[in-house]
C-alpha positions in Angstrom: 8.4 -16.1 21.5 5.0 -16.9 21.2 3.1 -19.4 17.9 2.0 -15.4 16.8 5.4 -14.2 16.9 7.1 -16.4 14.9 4.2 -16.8 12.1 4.3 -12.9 11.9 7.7 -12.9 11.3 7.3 -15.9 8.8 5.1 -13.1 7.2 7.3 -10.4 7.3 10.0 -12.6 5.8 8.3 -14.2 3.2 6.7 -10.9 2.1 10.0 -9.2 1.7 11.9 -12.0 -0.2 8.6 -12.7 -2.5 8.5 -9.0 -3.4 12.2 -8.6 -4.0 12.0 -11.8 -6.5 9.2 -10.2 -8.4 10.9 -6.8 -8.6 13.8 -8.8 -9.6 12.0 -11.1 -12.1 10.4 -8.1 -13.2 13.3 -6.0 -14.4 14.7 -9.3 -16.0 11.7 -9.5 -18.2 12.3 -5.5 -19.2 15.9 -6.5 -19.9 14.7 -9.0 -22.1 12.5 -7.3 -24.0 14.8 -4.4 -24.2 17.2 -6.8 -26.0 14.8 -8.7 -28.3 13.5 -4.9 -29.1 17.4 -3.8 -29.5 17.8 -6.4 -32.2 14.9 -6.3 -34.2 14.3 -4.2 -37.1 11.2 -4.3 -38.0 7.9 -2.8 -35.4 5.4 -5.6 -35.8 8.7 -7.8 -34.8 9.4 -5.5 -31.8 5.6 -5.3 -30.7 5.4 -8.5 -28.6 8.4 -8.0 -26.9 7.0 -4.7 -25.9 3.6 -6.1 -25.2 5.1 -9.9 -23.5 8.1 -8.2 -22.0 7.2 -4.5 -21.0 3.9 -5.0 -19.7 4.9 -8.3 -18.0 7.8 -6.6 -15.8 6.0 -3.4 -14.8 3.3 -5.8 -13.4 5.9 -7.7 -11.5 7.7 -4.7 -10.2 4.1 -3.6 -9.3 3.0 -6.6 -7.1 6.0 -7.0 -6.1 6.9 -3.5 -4.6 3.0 -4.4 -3.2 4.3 -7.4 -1.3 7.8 -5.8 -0.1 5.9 -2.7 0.9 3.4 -5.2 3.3 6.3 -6.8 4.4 7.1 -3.1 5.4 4.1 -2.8 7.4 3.5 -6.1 9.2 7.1 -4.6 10.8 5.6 -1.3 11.6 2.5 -3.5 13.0 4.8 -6.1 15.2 6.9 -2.6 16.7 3.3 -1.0 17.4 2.2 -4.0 19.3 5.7 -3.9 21.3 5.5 -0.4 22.1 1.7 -0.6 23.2 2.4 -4.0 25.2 5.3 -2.0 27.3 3.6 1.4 27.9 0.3 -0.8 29.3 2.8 -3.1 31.3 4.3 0.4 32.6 0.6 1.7 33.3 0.1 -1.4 35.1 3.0 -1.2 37.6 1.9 2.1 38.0 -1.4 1.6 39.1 -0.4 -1.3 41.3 2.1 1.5 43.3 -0.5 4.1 43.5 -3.0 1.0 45.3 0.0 0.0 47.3 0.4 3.6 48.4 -3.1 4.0 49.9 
């Protein structure tokens, strides 16, 4: 395993378990201001845990589904290179049999 290899799948890694914390972090904060709106009578009480809460946990899901979904696609990326590297390496030991025949 090449210095490459191991750094994109460092990447990969890291993408996936930063992006599942967010999402996670990010339903947390909707959970919290879910409660603090549940128990709370009065609207200009429940506005910032709307506002602090609500917004702050959809944009945590959101970067976060970003990062797991790049995580995604460094994978796809790594699997692309594989298959290309062992469909030239096949081409290779093809042509080498076709000069060896003549």
């Amino acid at each position: 395993m090449t210095m490459q290899d191991r750094r994109r799948a460092r990447m990969q890694s890291g993408l996936g378990l930063i992006g599942t914390m967010l999402m996670t972090a990010g339903i947390a904060a909707i959970l919290f201001a879910w409660w603090g709106v549940a128990h709370t009578g009065y609207v200009f009480e429940q506005i910032p845990y709307v506002v602090s809460g609500g917004m702050l946990g959809v944009g945590l899901i959101g970067v976060g589904g970003f990062l797991y979904f790049g995580s995604w696609l460094v994978k796809l990326l790594e699997e692309q290179r594989q298959t290309t590297y062992a469909l030239l390496q096949l081409l290779e030991e093809r042509d080498v049999e076709r000069v060896d025949q003549l």
